[in-house]
KERO-875687 format. One record per residue (C-alpha): x, y, z; residue in one letter; residue number from 1. Coordinates in Angstrom, 3 decimals. Layout:
BEGIN
ATOM       px       py       pz rest  nr
ATOM        X        Y        Z    A NUM
...
This chain:
BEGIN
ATOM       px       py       pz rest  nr
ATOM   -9.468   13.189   -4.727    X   1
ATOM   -7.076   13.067   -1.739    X   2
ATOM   -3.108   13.863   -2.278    X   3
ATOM   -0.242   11.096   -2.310    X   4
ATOM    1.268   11.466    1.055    X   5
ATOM    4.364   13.324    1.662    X   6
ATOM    5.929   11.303    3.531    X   7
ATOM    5.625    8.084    2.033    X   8
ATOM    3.645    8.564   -1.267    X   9
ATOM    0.620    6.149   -0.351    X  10
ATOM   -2.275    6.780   -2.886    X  11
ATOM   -5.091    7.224   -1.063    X  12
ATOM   -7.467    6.794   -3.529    X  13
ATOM   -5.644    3.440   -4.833    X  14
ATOM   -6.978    0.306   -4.358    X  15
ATOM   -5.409   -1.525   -0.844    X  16
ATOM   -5.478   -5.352   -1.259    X  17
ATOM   -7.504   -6.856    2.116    X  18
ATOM   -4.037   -8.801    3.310    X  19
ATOM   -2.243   -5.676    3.580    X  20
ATOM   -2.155   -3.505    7.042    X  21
ATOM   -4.639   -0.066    6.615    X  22
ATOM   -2.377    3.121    5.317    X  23
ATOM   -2.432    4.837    8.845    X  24
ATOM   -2.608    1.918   10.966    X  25
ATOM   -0.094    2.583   14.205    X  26
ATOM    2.639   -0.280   14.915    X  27
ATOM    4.256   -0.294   18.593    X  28
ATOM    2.712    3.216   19.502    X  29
ATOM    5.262    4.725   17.119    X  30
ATOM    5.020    3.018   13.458    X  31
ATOM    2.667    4.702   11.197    X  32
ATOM    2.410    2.173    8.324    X  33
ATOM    2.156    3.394    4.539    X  34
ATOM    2.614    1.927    1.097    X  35
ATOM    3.129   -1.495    0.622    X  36
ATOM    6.664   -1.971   -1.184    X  37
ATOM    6.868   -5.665   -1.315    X  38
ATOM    5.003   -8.942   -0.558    X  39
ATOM    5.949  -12.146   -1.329    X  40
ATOM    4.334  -15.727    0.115    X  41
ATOM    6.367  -15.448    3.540    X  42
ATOM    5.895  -11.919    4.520    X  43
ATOM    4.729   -7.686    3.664    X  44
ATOM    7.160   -4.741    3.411    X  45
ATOM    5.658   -1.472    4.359    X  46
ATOM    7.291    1.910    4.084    X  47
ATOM    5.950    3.827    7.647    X  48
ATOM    7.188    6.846    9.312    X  49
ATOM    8.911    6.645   12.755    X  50
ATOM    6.976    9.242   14.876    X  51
ATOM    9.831    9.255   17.199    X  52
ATOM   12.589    9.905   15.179    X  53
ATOM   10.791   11.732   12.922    X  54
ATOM   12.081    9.629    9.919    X  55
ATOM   11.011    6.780    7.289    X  56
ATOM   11.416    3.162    8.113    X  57
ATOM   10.784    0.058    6.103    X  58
ATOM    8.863   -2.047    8.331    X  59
ATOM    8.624   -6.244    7.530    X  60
ATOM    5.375   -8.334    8.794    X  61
ATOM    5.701  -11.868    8.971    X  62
ATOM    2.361  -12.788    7.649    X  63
ATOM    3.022  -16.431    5.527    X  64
ATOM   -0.128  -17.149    3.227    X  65
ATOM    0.308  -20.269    2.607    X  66
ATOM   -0.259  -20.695    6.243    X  67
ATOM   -2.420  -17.629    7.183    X  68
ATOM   -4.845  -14.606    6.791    X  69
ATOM   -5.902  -11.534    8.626    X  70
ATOM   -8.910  -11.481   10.318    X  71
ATOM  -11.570   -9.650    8.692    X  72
ATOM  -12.532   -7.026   11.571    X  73
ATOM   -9.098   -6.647   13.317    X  74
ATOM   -5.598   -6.288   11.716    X  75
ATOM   -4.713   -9.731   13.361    X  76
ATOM   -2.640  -12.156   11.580    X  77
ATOM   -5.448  -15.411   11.879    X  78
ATOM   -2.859  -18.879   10.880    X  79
ATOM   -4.969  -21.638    9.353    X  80
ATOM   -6.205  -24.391   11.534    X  81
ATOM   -4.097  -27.951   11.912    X  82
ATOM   -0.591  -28.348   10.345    X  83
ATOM   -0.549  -25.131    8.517    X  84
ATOM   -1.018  -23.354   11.731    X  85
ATOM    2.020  -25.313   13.283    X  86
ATOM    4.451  -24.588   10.654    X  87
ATOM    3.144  -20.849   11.091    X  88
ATOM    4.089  -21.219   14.733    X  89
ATOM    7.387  -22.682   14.072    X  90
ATOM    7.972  -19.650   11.168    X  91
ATOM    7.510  -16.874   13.071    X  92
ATOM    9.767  -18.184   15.941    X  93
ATOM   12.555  -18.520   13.087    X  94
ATOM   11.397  -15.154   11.791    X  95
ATOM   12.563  -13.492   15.013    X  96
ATOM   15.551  -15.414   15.191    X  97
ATOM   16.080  -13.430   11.881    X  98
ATOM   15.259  -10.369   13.374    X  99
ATOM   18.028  -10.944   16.168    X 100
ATOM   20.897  -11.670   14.105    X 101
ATOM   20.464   -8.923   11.407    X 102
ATOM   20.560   -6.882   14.522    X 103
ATOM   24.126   -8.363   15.347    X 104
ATOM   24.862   -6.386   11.882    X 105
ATOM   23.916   -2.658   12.985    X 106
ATOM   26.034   -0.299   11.286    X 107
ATOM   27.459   -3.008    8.935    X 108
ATOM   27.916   -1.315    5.698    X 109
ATOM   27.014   -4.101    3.537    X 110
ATOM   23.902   -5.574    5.300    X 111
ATOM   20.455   -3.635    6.014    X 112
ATOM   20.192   -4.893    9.654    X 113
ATOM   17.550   -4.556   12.376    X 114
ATOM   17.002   -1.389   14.417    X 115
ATOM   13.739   -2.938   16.189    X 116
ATOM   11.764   -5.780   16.460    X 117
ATOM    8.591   -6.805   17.987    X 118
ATOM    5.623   -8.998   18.311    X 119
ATOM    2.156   -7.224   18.129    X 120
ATOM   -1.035   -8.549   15.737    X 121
ATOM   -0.515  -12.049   16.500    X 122
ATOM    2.569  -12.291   14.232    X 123
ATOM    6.222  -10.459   14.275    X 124
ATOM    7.450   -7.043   12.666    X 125
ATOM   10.975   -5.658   12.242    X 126
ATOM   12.145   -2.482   11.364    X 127
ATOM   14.827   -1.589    9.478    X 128
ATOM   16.129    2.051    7.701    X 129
ATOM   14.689    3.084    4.722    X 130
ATOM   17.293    3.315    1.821    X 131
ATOM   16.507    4.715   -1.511    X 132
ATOM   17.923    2.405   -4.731    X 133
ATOM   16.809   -0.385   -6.339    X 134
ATOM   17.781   -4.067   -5.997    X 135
ATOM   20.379   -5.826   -8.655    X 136
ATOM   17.133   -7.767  -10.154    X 137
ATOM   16.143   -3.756  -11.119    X 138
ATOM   19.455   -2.431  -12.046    X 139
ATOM   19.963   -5.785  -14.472    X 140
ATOM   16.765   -4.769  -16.225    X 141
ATOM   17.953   -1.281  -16.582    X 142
ATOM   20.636   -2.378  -18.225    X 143
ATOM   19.599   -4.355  -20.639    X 144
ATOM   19.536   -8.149  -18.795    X 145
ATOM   23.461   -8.228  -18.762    X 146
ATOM   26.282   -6.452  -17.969    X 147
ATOM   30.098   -6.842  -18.457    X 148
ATOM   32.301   -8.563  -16.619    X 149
ATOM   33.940   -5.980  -14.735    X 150
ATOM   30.555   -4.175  -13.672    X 151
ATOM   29.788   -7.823  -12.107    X 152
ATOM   33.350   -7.778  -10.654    X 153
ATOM   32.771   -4.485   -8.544    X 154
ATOM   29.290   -5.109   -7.968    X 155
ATOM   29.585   -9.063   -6.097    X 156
ATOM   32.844   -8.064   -4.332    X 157
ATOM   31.330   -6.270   -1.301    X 158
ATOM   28.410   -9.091   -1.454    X 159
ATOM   31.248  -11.625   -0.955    X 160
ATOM   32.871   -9.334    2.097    X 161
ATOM   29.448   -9.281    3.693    X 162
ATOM   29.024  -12.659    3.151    X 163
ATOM   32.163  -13.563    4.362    X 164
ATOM   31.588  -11.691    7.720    X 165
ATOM   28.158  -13.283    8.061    X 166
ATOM   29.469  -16.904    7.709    X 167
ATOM   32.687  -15.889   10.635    X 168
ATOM   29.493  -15.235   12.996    X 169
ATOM   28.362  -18.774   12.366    X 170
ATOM   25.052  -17.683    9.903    X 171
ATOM   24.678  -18.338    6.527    X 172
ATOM   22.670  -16.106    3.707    X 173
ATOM   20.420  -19.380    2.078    X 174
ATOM   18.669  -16.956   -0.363    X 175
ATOM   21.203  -15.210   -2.183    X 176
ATOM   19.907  -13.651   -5.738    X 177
ATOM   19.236  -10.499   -7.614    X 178
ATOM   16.343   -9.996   -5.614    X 179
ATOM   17.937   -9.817   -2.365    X 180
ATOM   21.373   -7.597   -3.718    X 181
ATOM   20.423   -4.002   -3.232    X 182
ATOM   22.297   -0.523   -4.612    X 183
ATOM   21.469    2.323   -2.593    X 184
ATOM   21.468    5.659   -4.448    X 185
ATOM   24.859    6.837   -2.263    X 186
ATOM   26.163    3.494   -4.301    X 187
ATOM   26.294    1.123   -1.742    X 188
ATOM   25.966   -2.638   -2.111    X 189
ATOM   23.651   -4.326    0.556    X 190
ATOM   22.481   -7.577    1.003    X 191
ATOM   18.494   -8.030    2.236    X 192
ATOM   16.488  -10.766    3.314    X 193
ATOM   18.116  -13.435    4.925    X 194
ATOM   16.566  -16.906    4.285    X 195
ATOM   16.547  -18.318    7.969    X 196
ATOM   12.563  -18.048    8.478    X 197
ATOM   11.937  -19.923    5.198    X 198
ATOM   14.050  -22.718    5.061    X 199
ATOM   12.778  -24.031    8.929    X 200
ATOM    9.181  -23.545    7.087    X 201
ATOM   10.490  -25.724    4.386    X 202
ATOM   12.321  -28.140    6.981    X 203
ATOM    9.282  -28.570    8.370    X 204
ATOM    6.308  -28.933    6.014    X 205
ATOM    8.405  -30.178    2.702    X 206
ATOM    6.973  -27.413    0.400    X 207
ATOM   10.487  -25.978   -0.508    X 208
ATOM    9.490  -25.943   -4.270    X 209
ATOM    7.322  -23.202   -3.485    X 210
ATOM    9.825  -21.505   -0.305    X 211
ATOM   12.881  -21.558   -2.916    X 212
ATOM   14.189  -19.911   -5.755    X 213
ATOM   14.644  -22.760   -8.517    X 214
ATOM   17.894  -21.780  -10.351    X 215
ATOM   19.720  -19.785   -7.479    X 216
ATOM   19.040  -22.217   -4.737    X 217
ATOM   21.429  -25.680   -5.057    X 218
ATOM   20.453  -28.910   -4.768    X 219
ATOM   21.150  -29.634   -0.751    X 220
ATOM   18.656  -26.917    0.069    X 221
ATOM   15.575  -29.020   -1.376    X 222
ATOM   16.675  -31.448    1.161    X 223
ATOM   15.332  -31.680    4.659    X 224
ATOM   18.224  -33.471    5.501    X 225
ATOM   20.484  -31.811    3.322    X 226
ATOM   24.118  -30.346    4.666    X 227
ATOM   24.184  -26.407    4.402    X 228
ATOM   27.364  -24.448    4.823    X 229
ATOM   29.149  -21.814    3.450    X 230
ATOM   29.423  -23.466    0.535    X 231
ATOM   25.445  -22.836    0.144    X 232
ATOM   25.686  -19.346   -0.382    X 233
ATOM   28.829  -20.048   -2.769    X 234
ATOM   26.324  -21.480   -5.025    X 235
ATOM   23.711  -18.661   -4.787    X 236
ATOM   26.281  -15.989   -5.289    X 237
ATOM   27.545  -18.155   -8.192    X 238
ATOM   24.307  -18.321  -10.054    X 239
ATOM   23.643  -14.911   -9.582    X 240
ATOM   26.930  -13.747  -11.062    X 241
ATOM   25.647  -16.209  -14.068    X 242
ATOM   22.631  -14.135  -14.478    X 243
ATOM   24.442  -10.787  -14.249    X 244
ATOM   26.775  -12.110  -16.968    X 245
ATOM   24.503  -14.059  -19.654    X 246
ATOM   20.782  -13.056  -18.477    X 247
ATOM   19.567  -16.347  -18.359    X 248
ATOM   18.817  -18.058  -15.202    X 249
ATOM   20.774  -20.813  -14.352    X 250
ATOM   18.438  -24.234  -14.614    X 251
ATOM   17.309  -25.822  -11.563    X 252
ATOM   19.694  -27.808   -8.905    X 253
ATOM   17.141  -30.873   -9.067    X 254
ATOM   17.027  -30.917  -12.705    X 255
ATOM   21.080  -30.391  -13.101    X 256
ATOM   21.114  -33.442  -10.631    X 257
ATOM   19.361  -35.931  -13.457    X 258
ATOM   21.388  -33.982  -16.595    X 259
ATOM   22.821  -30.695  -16.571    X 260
ATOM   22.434  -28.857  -19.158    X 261
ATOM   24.087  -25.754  -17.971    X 262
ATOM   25.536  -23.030  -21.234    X 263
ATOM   29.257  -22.153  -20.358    X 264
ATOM   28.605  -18.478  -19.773    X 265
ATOM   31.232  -17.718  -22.567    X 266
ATOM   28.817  -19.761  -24.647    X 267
ATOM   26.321  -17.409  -24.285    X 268
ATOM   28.068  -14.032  -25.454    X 269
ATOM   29.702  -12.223  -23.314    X 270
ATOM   33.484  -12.610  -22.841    X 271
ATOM   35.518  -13.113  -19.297    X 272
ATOM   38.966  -14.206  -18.726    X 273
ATOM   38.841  -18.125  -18.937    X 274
ATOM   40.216  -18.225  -15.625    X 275
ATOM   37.078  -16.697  -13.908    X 276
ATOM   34.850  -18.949  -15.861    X 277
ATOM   36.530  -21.845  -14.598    X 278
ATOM   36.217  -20.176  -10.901    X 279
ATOM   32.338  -19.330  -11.475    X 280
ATOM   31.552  -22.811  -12.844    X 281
ATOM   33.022  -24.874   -9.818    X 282
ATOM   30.637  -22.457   -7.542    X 283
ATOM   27.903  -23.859   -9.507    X 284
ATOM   28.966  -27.343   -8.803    X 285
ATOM   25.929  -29.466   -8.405    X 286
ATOM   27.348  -31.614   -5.693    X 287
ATOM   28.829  -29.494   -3.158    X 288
ATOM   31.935  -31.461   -2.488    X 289
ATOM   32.671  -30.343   -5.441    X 290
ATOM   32.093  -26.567   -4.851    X 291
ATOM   34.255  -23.517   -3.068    X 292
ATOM   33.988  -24.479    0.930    X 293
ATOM   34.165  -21.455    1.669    X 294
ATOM   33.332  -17.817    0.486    X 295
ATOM   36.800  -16.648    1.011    X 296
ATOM   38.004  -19.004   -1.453    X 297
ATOM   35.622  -18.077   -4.047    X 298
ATOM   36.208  -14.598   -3.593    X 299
ATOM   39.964  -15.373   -3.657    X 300
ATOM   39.340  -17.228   -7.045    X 301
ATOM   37.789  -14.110   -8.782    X 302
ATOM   40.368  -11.716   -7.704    X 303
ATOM   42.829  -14.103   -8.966    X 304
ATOM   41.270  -14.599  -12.403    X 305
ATOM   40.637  -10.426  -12.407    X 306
ATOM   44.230   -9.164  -11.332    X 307
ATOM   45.866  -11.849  -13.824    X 308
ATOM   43.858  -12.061  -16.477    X 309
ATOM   42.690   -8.523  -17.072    X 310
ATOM   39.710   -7.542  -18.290    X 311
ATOM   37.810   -8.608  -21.111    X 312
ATOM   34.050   -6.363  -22.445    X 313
ATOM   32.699   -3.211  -22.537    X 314
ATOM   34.002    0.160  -20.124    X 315
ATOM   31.808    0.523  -17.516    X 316
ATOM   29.267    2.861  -17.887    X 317
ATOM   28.029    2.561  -14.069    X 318
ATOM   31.123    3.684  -12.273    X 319
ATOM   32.151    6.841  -11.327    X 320
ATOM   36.032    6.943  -12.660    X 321
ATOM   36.670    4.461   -9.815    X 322
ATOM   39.976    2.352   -9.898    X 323
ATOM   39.277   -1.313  -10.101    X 324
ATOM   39.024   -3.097   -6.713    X 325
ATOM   42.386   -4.212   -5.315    X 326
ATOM   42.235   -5.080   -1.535    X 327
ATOM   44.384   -3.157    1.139    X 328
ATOM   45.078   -6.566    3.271    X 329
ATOM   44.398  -10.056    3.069    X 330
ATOM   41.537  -12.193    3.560    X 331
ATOM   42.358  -13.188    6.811    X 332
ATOM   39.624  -14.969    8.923    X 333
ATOM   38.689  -18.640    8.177    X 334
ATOM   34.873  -19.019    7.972    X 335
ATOM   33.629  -22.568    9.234    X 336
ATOM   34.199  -25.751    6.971    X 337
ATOM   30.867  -27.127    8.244    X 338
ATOM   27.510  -26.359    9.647    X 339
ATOM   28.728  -28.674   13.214    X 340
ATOM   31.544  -26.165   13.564    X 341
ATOM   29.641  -23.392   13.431    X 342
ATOM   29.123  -21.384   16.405    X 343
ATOM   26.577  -18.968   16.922    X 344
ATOM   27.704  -17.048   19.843    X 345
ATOM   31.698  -16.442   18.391    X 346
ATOM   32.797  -12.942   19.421    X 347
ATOM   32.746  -10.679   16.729    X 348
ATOM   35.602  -11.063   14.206    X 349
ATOM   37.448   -6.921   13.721    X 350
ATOM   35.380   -5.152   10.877    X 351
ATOM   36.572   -6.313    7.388    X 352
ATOM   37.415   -3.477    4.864    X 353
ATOM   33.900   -3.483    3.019    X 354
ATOM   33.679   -2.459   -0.778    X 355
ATOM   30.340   -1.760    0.239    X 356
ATOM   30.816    1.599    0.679    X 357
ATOM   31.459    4.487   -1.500    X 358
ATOM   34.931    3.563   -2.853    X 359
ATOM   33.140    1.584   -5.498    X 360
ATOM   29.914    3.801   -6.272    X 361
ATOM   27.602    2.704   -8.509    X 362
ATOM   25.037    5.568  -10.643    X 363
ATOM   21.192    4.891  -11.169    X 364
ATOM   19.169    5.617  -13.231    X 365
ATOM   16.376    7.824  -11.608    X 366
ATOM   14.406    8.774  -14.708    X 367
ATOM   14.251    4.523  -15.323    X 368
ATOM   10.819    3.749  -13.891    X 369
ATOM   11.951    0.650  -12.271    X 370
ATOM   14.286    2.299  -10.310    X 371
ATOM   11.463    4.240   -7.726    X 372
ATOM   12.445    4.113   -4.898    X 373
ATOM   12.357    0.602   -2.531    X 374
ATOM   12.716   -0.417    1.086    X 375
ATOM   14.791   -3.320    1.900    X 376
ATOM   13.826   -7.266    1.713    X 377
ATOM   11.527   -5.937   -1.671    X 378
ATOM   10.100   -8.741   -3.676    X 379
């Protein structure tokens, strides 16, 4: 039998599912594709070495199927005939769009962004860095399903920086969840896979039952018509801190709309101040009117309900003798109150202090199985 590769531990003499590009195929004269790390229904991480730079790179296809295969004789992304290979169409022009404005975030500390992009197969690839870690959905598991309230605390706040940034350049998240949270193994906190080239899928073919994530996703996104703002990602962010905190996955938006049945989180075990329950629970407002308007004042809520309220749960067996977070200045920009005053092409707002980098550093667990090592936007 053949040896793993060095370089990016493909099997050779493992099975290779017929959807997924050939180990060895070349992308853009430079991209030599590898592994697969991750594929969900909208699209196929590879790991693949950069001949130029002489380095790894996590490479994402946009190959939807639902909507399409590859051909049998060439690695050619082949879309299904009629309406299925319209919305495919309309997807991968949203999928670049993607591609574009993680690349507004190079060098951002709390988002993987873009480093290339291109079109090549019939469909769309981007590239971004390869980072060693494991995503929040691994780390929870590691730990047991749950983790105290402080852990969350240190964990979410450079999530809510990042997302804070992201909503001052006029984008939102829309697919915020332990999935797309990674920790990199120098302990930063990144956010993957932003949501844009699903939800115009969704918009336009009405399948967002299968697009979504029932239980992190609130009720406006299921919705064609429904208003999306900042608020939006409030939500996500919320339900994901109520995973992090009880293990259970908060029920679904739709069915919260007809009775909701949502377990206080102190209900369920594990102690916080009262304050921050109070501040997590209006996040997961069903009707957003009801809900933060903006990330800032969520974020503002939780430091609020940490600094006064101290601490309630276990030490933290993650952290590195790190102080708890206090920020060096305030919150100062104002994301937009609504998707119409959004602007897309605002100048950059001056580089926020990010908690995404090592000041809060988080240790993994490297003889865990689950925590192998994983590209960004895994599944």
């Amino acid at each position: 039998p053949c040896a793993a590769c060095p370089k990016c531990g493909f099997d050779p003499n493992a099975p290779v599912d017929a959807i997924y590009l050939k180990p060895g195929s070349v992308l853009h004269g430079k991209y030599v594709v590898g592994r697969c790390l991750g594929h969900g229904g909208f699209g196929i991480t590879y790991l693949a070495w950069d001949r130029d730079l002489m380095v790894k790179a996590a490479i994402k296809e946009y190959l939807p199927t639902p909507l399409a295969t590859r051909s049998v004789d060439t690695d050619e992304a082949a879309p299904f005939t009629g309406n299925k290979g319209k919305h495919f169409t309309q997807g991968l022009t949203r999928f670049l769009e993607e591609a574009r404005a993680l690349a507004r975030f190079q060098g951002h500390p709390g988002i993987v962004a873009v480093r290339d992009y291109f079109t090549e197969n019939q469909t769309a690839y981007y590239v971004m860095e390869f980072m060693e870690g494991l995503t929040l959905k691994q780390f929870l598991k590691q730990r047991g399903g749950k983790l105290p309230f402080e852990t969350i605390f240190k964990l979410l706040m450079p999530v809510l920086d990042t997302l804070r940034e992201v909503h001052a350049q006029g984008l939102l998240h829309r697919d915020v969840s332990p999935d797309n949270i990674y920790i990199t193994t120098k302990g930063q906190v990144k956010m993957l896979d932003f949501g844009a080239a699903r939800q115009a899928m969704g918009e336009e073919n009405k399948t967002l039952s299968v697009i979504l994530k029932p239980g992190f996703a609130p009720e406006e996104q299921y919705r064609s018509k429904g208003r999306q703002g900042p608020w939006t990602d409030v939500y996500g962010v919320a339900a994901t801190m109520y995973k992090m905190l009880t293990g259970a996955t908060p029920p679904d938006a739709l069915d919260r709309m007809k009775q909701d049945d949502l377990v206080r989180p102190s209900a369920r075990g594990n102690p916080l101040p009262a304050k921050a329950e109070e501040i997590l629970l209006k996040g997961l407002a069903v009707d957003a009117s009801n809900r933060f308007q903006t990330m800032r004042e969520f974020q503002q809520g939780l430091m609020a309900a940490h600094s006064g309220a101290g601490v309630q749960g276990e030490p933290v067996p993650s952290l590195k003798g790190q102080e708890p977070y206090e920020p060096t200045r305030p919150i100062q920009e104002q994301p937009p109150s609504s998707p119409e005053q959004r602007n897309p092409k605002v100048r950059r707002s001056p580089r926020l202090k990010s908690h995404s980098e090592p000041s809060s550093t988080f240790a993994l667990d490297h003889d865990n199985p689950d925590t192998s090592a994983r590209a960004s936007f895994p599944r």
